[in-house]
N, C-alpha and C positions, 0 to 999 in steps of 0.2 A: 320526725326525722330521727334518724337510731343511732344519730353521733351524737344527742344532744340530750339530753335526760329532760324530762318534761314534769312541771311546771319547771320554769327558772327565774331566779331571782337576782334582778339586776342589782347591786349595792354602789348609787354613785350617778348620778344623771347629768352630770356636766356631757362635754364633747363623746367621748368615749360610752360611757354607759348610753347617752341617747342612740348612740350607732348602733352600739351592742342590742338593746331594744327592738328597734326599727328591726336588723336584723333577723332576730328570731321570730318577730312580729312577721315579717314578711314570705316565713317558713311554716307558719301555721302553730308558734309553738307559744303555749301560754306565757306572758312576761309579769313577774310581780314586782314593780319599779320600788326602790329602797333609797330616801336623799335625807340628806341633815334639812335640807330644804323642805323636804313634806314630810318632818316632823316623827320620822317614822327609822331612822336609820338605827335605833335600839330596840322595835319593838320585834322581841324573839319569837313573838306566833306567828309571823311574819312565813318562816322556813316549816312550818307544817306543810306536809303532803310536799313539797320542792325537791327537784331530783338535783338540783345543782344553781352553785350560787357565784354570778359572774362578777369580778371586782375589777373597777375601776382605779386607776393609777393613783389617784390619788387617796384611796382606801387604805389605812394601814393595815398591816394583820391582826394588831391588838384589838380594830372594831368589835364590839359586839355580838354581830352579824355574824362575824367571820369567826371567831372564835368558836359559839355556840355551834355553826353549820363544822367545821371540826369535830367538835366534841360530838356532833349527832352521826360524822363520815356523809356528812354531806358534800359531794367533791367541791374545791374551788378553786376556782379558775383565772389567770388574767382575761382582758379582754383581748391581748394578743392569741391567748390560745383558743378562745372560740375563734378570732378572726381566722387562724389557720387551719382548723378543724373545718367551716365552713369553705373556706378555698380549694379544696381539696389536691389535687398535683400540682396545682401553680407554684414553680419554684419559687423560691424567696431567699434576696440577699439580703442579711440583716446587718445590721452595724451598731455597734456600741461602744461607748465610751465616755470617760468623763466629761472628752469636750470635744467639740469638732463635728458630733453628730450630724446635725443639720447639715451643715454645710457638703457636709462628705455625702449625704444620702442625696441633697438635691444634683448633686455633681455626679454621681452615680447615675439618677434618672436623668441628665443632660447628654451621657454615655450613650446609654441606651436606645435615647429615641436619634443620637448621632447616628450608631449601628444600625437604625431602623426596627427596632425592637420597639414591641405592645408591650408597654411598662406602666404599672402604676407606683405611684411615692406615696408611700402610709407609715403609722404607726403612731412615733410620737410628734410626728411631724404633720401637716394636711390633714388627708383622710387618713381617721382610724381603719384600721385593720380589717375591723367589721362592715365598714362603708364600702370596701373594696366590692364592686358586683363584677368586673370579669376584665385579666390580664394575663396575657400571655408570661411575663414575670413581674414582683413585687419587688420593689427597693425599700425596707421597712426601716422607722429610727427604734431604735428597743433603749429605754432607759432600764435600771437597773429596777424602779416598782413595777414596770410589764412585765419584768422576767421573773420576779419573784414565785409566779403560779404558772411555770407552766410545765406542761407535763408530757407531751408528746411534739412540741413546736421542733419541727426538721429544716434545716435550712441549705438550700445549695450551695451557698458561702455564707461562713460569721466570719463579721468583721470585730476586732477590737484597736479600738485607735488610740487610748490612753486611760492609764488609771493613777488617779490622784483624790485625796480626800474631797468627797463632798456631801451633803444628804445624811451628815453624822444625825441628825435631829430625828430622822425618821430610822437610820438603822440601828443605830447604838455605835459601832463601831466600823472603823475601817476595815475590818475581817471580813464584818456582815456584807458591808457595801460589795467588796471586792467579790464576795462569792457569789452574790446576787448578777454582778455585773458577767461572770466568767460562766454562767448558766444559758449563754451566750452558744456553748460550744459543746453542749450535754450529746446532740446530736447533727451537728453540723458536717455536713460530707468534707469541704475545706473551709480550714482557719484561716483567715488573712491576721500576723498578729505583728504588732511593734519590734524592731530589731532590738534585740539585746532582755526582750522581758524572760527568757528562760520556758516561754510557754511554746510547743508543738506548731507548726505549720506555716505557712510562705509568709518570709519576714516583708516588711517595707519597713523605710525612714526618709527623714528629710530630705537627705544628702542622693536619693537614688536618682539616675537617671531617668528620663521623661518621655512622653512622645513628642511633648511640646511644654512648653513652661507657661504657666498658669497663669490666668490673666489678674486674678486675686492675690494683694498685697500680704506679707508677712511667710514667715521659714515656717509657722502652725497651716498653713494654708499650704503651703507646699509639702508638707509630709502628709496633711489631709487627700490633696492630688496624688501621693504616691500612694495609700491606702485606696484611694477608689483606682486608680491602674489595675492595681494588686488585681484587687476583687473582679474589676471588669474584664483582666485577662482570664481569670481563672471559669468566670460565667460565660468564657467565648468568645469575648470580644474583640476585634482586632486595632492593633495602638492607630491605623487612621481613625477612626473614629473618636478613640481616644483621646487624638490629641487634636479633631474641632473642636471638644468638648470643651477640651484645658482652655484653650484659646476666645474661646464666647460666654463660658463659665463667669456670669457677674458676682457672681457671691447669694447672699441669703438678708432678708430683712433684719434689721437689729442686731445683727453682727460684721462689724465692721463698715459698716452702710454711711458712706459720704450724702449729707444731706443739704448742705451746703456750702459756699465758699462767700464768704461778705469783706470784702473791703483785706483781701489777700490772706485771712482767718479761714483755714475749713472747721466745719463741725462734723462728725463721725459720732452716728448713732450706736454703740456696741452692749447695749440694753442685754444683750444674751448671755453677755457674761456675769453669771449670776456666781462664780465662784471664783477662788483667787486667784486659779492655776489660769482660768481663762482670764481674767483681767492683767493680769501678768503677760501673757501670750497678745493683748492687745494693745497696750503700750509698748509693746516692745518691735511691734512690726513697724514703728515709724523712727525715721531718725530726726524730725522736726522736732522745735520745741512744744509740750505737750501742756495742755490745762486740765487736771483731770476732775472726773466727780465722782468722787465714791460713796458706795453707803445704801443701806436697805432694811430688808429684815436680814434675821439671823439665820442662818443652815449649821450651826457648831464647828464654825470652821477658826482656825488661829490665824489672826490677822498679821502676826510677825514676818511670815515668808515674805508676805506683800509688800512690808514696811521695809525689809532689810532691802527686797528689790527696787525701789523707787528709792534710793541712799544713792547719788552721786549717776542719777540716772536723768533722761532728760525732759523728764516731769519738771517742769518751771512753778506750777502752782496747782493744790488741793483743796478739792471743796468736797465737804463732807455734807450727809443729808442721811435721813431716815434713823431706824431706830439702834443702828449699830454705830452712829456718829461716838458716841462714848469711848467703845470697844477700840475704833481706828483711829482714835487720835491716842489714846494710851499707848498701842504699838506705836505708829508714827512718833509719838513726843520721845520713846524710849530708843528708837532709831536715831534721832534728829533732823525727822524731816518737817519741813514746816508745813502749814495746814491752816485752814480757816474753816468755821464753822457756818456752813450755809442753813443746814435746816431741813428745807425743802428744793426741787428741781427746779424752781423758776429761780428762787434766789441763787442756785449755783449756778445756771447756766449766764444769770445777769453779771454776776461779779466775774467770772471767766471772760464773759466775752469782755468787760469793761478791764482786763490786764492782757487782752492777749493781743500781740504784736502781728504784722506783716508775715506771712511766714510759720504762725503758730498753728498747733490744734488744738482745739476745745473736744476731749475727748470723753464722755460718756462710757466709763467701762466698770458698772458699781463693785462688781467681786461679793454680789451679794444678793437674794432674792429680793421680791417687788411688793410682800405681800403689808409691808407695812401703807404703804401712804396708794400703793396699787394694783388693781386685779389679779394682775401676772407680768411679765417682764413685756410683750407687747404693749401694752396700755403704757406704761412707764418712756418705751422708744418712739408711741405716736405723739404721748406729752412732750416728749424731747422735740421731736420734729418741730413741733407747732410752735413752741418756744421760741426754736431756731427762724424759723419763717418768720415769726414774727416781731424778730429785732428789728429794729430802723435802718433805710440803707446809710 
């Protein structure tokens, strides 16, 4: 196939790299698979005779691999851009941003099949990009390491829903992030972009008008709803449809996800917010009193904003866990917020539920990644569930 340079060398075999794989496997094109797992992710003979080398999101550019197939002009690529190479005209709405992704793309593909439109949902979300085998249009999530490589990716609407530090660990800095994320828009026909960011094309915000008002709690869930409008008007859609969507739109697993109510206690799974600006945004969508649990691994992010936000707010009680427990109770003690050192998620979720009242939540929202004590932030919200289940009634 003459869009695809042959052999190709996959870097990265989780989700995405397996697609990517399969994918060109399925096009007759030789695949040379590359993982820290088989041992092989530095060995540089690896890219002899390779016409091109496809990376995996979770690949940094410092790899090995990636640097060497550079230095040789070996092109490389994300696996978004083969997924879109591979599609060939199937439009595609993309969306990015610091937070809200998911939720915004599943709400997008809820649009769609509203309007009666052949949609698939991919990217960082579901099926990767490359899984995609045939849609009349794509609703894709693009994080800021899919964008990093791509080089001809057209989009019939880019979305941008917010930018706030996150991912300092992998970019270096807030610059990098932001330009990775704004690569979004290199070649997109229409922008859908945040009111007030000073960037080119059809503003949304909170406060706009609707077709209908959305059935998912919190004002980030409602600018999320006016960003997929945006985008759904501009790809044709007409606001009935728009606004069945708004109105049957449950929301997204692991963020914001009511998993229980015990003895007049809800519990709310919000595992997804692995950063501040989003743990922030999930505390704030309730006016109950809250029990919260924070803590994880680290992403380079300052724990202060967080601290100063939960001052005189109506967090009633903190339970800290994983390996940033240190880092947030320093902010927190310098705020004066008070706080209790759980550890791990069973013991936080035990001491919340044993102080929370009639009325309260036990809310699940770390503002920080999973990868200390968990997989990925999934594995972390089905641990939470099962916790919750299985308190005593």
């Amino acid at each position: 196939m003459a869009i695809v340079p042959a052999p190709v060398l996959v870097l990265g075999m989780a989700r995405s790299g397996q697609a990517a794989a399969a994918a060109l496997t399925a096009r007759g094109v030789e695949v040379v698979p590359a993982d820290r797992k088989l041992r092989n992710d530095t060995a540089l003979s690896l890219l002899d005779g390779v016409g091109l080398l496809v990376k995996s999101p979770g690949v940094p550019g410092e790899a090995p691999l990636v640097e060497e197939a550079r230095r040789r002009g070996i092109p490389v690529w994300s696996e978004v851009e083969l997924g879109y190479r591979l599609l060939g005209p199937t439009p595609i709405v993309g969306v990015t941003g610091t937070n809200g992704k998911t939720t915004t793309v599943e709400l997008l593909g809820t649009i769609f099949r509203a309007a009666g439109r052949d949609v698939a949902v991919a990217g960082n979300v579901g099926s990767p990009l490359t899984g995609v085998v045939r849609a009349n249009w794509v609703v894709c999530e693009l994080s800021s390491f899919q964008l990093e490589d791509v080089h001809e990716l057209h989009l019939r609407v880019g979305v941008l829903l917010n930018l706030e530090p996150d991912h300092l660990d992998r970019h270096g800095s807030y610059e990098a992030y932001r330009d990775a994320k704004l690569r979004i828009f290199e070649r997109a026909e229409t922008a859908v972009v945040p009111r007030g960011s000073g960037l080119p094309g059809i503003e949304f915000a909170a406060d706009d008008p609707l077709p209908a008002e959305p059935l998912i709690p919190g004002a980030h869930n409602r600018e999320n709803a006016a960003a997929a409008t945006a985008a759904a008007r501009a790809a044709g859609i007409a606001d009935d449809a728009i606004a069945e969507a708004l109105r049957i739109f449950p929301g997204v697993e692991h963020r914001l996800e009511l998993v229980r109510e015990l003895r007049g206690v809800r519990y709310v799974n919000d595992s997804k917010a692995t950063n501040v600006a989003a743990a922030r945004r999930g505390f704030a969508a309730y006016d109950a009193p809250l029990r919260l649990i924070l803590g994880g691994s680290r992403k380079g992010e300052s724990f202060e904003p967080l601290a100063r936000a939960l001052l005189g707010s109506n967090v009633r009680s903190v339970h800290l866990i994983g390996e940033t427990a240190d880092e947030l109770a320093r902010a927190l003690d310098a705020a004066g917020v008070a706080h209790e050192r759980a550890g791990d998620l069973a013991t936080a979720v035990a001491a919340a539920a044993r102080g929370a009242e009639p009325g309260d939540i036990v809310l699940l929202s770390p503002a920080c990644a999973s990868y200390d004590q968990f997989e990925n932030f999934e594995r972390r919200g089905e641990e939470f569930r099962q916790l919750v289940q299985n308190l005593e009634e």
